[in-house]
BALOBA-1460 file (C-alpha; in Angstrom, 3 decimals):
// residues 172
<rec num="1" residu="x" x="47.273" y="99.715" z="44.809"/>
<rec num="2" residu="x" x="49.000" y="98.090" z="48.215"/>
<rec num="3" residu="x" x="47.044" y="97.131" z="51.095"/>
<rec num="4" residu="x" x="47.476" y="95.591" z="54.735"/>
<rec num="5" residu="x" x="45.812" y="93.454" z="57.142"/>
<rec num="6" residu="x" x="46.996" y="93.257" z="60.858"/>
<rec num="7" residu="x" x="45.152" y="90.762" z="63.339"/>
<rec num="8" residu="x" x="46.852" y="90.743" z="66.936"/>
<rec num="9" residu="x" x="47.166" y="87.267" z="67.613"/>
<rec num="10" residu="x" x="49.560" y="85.111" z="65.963"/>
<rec num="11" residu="x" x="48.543" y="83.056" z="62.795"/>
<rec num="12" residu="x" x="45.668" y="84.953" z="62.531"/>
<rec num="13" residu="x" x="46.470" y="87.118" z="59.417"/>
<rec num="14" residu="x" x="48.023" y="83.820" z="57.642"/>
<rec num="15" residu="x" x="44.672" y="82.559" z="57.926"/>
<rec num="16" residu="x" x="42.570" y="85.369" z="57.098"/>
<rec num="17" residu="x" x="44.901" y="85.944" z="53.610"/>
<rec num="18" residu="x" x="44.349" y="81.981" z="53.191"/>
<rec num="19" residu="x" x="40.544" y="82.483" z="53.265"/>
<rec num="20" residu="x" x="40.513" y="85.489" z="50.521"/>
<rec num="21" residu="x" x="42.722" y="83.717" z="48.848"/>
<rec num="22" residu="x" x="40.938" y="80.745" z="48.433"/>
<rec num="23" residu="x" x="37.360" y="82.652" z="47.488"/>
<rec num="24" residu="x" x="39.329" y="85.322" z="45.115"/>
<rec num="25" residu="x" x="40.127" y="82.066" z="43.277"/>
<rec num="26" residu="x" x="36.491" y="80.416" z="43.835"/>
<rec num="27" residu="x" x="35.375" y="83.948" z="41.992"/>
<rec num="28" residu="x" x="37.753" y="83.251" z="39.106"/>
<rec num="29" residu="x" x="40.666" y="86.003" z="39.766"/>
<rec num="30" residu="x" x="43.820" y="84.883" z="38.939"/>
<rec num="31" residu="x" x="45.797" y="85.349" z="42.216"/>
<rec num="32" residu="x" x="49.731" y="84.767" z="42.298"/>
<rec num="33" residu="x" x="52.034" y="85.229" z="45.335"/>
<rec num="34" residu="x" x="52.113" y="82.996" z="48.452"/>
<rec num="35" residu="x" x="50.000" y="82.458" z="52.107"/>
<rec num="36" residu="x" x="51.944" y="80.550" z="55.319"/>
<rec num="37" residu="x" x="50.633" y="77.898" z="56.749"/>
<rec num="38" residu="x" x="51.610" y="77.069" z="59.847"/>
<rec num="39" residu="x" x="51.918" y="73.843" z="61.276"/>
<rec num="40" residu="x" x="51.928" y="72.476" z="64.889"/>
<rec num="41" residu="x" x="54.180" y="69.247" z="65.570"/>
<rec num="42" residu="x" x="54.824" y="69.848" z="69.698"/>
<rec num="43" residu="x" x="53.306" y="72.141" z="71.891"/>
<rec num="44" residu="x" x="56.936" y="72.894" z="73.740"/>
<rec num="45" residu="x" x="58.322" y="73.982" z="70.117"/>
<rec num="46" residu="x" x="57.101" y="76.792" z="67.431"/>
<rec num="47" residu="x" x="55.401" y="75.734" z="64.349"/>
<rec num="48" residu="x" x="56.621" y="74.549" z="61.362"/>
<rec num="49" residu="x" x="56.091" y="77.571" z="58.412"/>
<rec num="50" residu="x" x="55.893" y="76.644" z="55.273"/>
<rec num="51" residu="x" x="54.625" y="78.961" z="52.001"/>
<rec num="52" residu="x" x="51.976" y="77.838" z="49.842"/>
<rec num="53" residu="x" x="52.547" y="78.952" z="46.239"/>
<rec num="54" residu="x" x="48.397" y="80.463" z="44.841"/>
<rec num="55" residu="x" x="49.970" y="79.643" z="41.687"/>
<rec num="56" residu="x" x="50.642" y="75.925" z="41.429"/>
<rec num="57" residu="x" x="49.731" y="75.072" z="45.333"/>
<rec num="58" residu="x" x="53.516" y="73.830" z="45.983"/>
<rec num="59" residu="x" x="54.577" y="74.370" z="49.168"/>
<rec num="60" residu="x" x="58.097" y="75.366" z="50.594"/>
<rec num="61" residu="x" x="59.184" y="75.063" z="54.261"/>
<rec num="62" residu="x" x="60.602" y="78.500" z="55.709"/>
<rec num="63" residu="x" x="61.553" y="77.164" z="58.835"/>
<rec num="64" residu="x" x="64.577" y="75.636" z="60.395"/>
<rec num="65" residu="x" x="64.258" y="73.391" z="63.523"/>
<rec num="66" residu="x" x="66.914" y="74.967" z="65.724"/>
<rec num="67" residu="x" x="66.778" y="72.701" z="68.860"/>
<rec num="68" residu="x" x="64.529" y="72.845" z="71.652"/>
<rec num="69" residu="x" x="66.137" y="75.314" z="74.163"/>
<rec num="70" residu="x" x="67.376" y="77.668" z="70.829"/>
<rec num="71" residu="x" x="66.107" y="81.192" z="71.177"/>
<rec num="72" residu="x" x="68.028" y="82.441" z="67.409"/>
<rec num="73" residu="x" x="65.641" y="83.088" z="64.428"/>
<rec num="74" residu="x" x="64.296" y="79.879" z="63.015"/>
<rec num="75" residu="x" x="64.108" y="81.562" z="59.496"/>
<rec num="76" residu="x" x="65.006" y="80.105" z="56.848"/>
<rec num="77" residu="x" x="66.150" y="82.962" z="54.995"/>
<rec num="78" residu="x" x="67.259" y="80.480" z="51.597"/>
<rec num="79" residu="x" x="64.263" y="79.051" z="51.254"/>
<rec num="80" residu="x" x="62.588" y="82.394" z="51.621"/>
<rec num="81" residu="x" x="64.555" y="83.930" z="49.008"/>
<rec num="82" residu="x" x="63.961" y="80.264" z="47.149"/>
<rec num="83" residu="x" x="60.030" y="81.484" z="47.137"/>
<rec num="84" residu="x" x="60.947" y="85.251" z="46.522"/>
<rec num="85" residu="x" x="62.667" y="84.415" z="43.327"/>
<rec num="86" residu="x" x="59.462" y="81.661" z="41.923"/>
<rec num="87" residu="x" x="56.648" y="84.450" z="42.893"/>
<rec num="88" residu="x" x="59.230" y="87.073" z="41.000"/>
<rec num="89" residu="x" x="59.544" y="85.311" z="38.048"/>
<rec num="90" residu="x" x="55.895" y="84.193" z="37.993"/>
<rec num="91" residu="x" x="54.819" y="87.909" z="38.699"/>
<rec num="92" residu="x" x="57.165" y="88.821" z="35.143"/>
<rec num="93" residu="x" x="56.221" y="85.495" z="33.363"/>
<rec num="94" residu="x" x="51.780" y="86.432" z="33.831"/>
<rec num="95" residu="x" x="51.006" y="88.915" z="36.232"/>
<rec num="96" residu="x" x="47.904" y="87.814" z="38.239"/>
<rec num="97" residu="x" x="45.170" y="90.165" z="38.723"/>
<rec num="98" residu="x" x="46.064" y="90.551" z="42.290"/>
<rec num="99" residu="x" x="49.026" y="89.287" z="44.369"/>
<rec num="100" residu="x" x="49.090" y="88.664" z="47.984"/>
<rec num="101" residu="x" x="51.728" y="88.004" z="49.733"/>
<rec num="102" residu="x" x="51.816" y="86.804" z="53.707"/>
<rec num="103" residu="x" x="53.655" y="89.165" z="55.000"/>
<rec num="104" residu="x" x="55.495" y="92.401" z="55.406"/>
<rec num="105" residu="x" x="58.001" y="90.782" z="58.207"/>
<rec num="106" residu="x" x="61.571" y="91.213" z="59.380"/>
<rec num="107" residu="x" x="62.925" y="90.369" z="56.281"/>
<rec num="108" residu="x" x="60.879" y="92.695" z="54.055"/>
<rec num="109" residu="x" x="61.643" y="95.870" z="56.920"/>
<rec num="110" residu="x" x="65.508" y="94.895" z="56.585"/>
<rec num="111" residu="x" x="65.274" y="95.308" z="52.516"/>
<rec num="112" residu="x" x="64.861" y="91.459" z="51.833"/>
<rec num="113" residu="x" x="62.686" y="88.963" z="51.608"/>
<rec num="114" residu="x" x="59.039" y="89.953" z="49.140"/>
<rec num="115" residu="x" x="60.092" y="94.003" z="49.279"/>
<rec num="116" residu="x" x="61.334" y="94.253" z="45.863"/>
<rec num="117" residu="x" x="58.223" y="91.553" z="44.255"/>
<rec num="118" residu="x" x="55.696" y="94.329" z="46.049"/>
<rec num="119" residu="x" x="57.623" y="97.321" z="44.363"/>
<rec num="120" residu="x" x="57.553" y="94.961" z="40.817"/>
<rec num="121" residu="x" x="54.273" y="94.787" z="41.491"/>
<rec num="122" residu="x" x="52.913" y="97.997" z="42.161"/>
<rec num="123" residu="x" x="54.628" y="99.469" z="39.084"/>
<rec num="124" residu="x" x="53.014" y="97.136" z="36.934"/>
<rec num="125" residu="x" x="49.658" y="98.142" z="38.192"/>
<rec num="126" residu="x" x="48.613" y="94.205" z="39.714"/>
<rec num="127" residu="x" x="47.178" y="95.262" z="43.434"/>
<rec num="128" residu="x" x="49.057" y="93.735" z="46.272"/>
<rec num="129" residu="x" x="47.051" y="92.356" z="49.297"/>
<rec num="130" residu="x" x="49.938" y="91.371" z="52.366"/>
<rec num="131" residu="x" x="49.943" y="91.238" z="56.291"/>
<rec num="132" residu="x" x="51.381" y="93.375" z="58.410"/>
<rec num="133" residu="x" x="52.435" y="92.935" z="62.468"/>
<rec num="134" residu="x" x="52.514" y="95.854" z="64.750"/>
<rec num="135" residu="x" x="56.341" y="95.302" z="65.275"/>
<rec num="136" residu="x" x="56.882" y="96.241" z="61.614"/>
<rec num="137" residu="x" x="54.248" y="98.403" z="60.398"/>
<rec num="138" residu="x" x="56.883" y="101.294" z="61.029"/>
<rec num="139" residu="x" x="59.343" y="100.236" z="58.494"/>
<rec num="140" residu="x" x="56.166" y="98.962" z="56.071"/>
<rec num="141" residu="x" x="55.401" y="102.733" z="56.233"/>
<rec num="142" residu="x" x="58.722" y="103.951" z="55.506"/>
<rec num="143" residu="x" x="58.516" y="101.636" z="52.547"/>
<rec num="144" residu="x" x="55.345" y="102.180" z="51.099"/>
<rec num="145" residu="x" x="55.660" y="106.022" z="51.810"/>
<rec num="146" residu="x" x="51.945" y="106.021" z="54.098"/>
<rec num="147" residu="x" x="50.268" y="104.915" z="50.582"/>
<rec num="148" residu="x" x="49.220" y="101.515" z="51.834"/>
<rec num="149" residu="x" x="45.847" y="101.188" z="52.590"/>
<rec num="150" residu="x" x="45.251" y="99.209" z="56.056"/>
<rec num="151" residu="x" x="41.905" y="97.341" z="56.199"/>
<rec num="152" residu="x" x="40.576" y="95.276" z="58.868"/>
<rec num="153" residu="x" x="40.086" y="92.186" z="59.820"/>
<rec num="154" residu="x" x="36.531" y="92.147" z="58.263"/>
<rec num="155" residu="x" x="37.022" y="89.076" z="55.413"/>
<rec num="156" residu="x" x="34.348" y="90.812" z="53.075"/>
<rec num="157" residu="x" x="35.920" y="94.159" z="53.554"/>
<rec num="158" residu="x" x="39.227" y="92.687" z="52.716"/>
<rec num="159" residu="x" x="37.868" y="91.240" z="49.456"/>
<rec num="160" residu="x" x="35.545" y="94.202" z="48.922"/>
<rec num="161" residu="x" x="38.896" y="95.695" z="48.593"/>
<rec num="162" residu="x" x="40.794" y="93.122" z="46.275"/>
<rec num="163" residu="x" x="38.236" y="93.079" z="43.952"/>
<rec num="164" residu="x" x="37.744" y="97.259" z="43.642"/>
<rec num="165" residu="x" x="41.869" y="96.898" z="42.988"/>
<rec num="166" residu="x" x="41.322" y="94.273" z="39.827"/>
<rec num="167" residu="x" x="38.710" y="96.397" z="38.744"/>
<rec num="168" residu="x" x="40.774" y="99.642" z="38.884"/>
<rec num="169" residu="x" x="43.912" y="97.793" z="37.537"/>
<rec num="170" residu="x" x="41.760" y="96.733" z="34.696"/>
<rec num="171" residu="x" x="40.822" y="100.125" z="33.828"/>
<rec num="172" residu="x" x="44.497" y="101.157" z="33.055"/>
C-alpha cells in the first residue's frame, strides 16, 4: 500500500506528515522513515532542511548554505543519501508498521534519493505514507505505475488511511 499527500503551499505537507506522525506514534504504531523540518534563520534566505529520523528522533541537515545571491540547488544530496541509507537499513533491520517518508521530490523523480526504500518497502508489505508536489507527481506516477493512492489534506483522513494500511499489512 503507497499513498500521497499534496498541500499547495510550501512546508505545508512537511507539517501535515509531522502531525500523523507524531499521533501514529501517540496510538502506539511503530512508524520508521523520516519528516523535514524546516527552519527559518533570515527572511532574505531559504530555510534550513533538516530530516528528523521517527525512529530515534536524530536529525540530519539536507541543506547547504550556498550564498545569498546563489540561485543552484541547495541540496545536499550526501547527506540525503546519508538518511536514505539509515531509514534502508532500519526498514531491513525491523520493519515498522508503516513508513512515511517526506517526500517524493527531485531526487526520488531522477531515480535517487528514498525511490528504492519505497520499492523495499512496498514489497515487504509495510504501507508507505510520503508527500508529493505538483511539479513531480508526473514522474511519482510513472514510478508507482497510478497505484498510489492520493489523499487529502484532511489529517484524520490521512490517518484513517495509515491505520486501514497496518491493519491490511497485518492480515498478510
Amino acid at each position: 500500500m503507497l499513498a500521497f499527500v499534496s498541500a499547495p503551499d510550501r512546508g505545508e505537507g512537511d507539517l501535515l506528515l509531522t502531525h500523523v506522525a507524531r499521533r501514529l506514534m501517540i496510538a502506539g504504531i511503530a512508524v520508521g522513515g523520516v519528516v523535514q523540518v524546516n527552519t527559518e534563520v533570515d527572511p532574505d534566505r531559504p530555510c534550513q532542511m533538516d530530516l528528523r529520523l521517527l525512529t530515534d528522533d536524530s536529525l540530519f541537515r539536507i541543506s547547504q548554505s550556498l550564498g545569498l545571491n546563489s540561485t543552484g540547488c541547495r541540496l545536499d544530496s550526501s547527506g540525503l543519501e546519508e538518511v536514505v541509507g539509515r531509514v534502508s537499513a532500519a526498514v531491513l533491520a525491523s520493519p515498522p508498521q508503516i513508513l512515511i517518508l517526506n517526500k517524493f521530490g527531485k531526487q526520488e523523480a531522477e531515480g535517487r534519493g528514498f525511490r528504492s526504500v519505497i520499492g523495499q518497502a512496498v514489497v515487504s508489505g509495510v504501507p508507505v505514507l510520503t508527500s508529493v508536489s505538483a511539479k513531480n507527481l508526473k514522474a511519482f506516477e510513472l514510478f508507482t505505475g497510478g497505484a498510489a493512492t492520493a489523499l487529502g489534506q484532511d489529517e484524520d483522513a490521512v490517518i484513517a488511511w495509515c491505520m486501514s494500511g497496518f491493519s491490511a499489512a497485518r492480515q498478510l
